[in-house]
C-alpha positions in Angstrom: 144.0 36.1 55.5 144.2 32.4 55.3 147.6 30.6 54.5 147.2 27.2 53.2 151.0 25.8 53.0 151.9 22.2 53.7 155.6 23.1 54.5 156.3 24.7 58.2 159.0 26.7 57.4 157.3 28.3 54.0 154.2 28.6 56.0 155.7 30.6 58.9 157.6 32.7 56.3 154.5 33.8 54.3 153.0 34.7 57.8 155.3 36.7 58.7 155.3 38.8 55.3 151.9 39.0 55.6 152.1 40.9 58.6 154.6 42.7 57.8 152.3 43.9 54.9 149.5 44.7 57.6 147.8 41.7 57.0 146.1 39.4 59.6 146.3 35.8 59.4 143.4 34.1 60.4 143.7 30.6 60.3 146.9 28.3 58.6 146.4 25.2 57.1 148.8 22.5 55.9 146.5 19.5 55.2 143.5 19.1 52.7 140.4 18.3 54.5 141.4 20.5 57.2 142.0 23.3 54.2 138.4 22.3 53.2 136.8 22.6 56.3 138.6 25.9 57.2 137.3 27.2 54.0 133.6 26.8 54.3 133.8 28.5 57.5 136.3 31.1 57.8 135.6 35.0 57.9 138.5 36.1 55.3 139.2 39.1 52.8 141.4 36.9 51.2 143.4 33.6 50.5 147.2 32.4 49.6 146.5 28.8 48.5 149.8 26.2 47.7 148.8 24.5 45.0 150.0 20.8 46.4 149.4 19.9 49.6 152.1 16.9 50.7 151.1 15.6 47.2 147.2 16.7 46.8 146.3 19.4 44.7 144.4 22.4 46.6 141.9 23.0 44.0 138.9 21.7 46.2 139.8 24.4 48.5 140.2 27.1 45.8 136.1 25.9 44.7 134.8 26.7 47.8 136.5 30.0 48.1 135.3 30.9 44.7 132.0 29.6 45.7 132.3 32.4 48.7 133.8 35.2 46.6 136.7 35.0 48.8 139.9 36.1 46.0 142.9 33.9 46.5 146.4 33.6 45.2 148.0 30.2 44.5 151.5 29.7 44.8 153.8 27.2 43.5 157.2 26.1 42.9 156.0 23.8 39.5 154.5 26.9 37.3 151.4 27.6 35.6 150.8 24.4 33.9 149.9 22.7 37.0 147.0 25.1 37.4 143.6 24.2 35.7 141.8 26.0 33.0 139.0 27.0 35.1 141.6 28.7 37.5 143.9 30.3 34.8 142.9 34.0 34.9 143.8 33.6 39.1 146.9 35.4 40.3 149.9 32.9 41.0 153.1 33.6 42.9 156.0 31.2 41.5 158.3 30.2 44.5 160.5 31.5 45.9 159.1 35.0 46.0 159.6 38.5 47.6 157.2 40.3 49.9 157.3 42.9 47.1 156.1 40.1 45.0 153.0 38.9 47.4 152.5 42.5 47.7 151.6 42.9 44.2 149.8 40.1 43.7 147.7 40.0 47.0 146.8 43.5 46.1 145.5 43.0 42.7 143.5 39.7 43.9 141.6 42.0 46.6 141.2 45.3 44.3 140.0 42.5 41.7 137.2 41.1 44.1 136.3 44.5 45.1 135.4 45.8 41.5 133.4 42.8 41.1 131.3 43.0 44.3 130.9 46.7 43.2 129.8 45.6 39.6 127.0 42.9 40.9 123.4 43.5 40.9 
């Protein structure tokens, strides 16, 4: 998994969940361009995307992802409204949330991306 969170302590938290869940994080992020960069290149099954980053939005990150078929979650502490119309049937995670929370919604992102890579050409 990659964890793109601008704040330490949130960051560290949604790590540790993630194992917990038998995840592995692979690379965590808490600045833009280096969210970008990370994106284009990483080898990941999936994605939990803040949607602002110490005030930029992360949808240039979420783009490249998409561009990669690599499912993500956003989370945020500022709702649904925030997220753009091209993004609105993603899965969000409204802060603070549970692991049984990212559970739920991590799961449905990856079962999601694998029913589509089963209904492609």
């Amino acid at each position: 998994m990659l964890v793109v969170e601008d704040e330490g302590a949130v960051a560290m938290l949604i790590e540790e969940m993630l194992e917990e869940l038998g995840c592995e994080v692979v690379a965590s992020v808490a600045r833009l361009a280096t969210a970008l960069d990370v994106a284009r290149h990483v080898e990941a099954d999936l994605a939990m995307l803040d949607v602002n980053l110490a005030g930029q939005f992360v949808f240039p990150v979420a783009e490249v992802l998409r561009d990669r078929a690599i499912p993500f979650v956003f989370s945020t502490g500022y709702g649904a409204s925030r997220i753009p119309a091209e993004f609105s049937e993603c899965h969000i995670l409204h802060k603070p949330y549970s692991e049984s929370e990212l559970r739920q919604k991590i799961t449905l992102a990856a079962s999601e991306a694998k029913r589509q890579k089963r209904s492609l050409p």
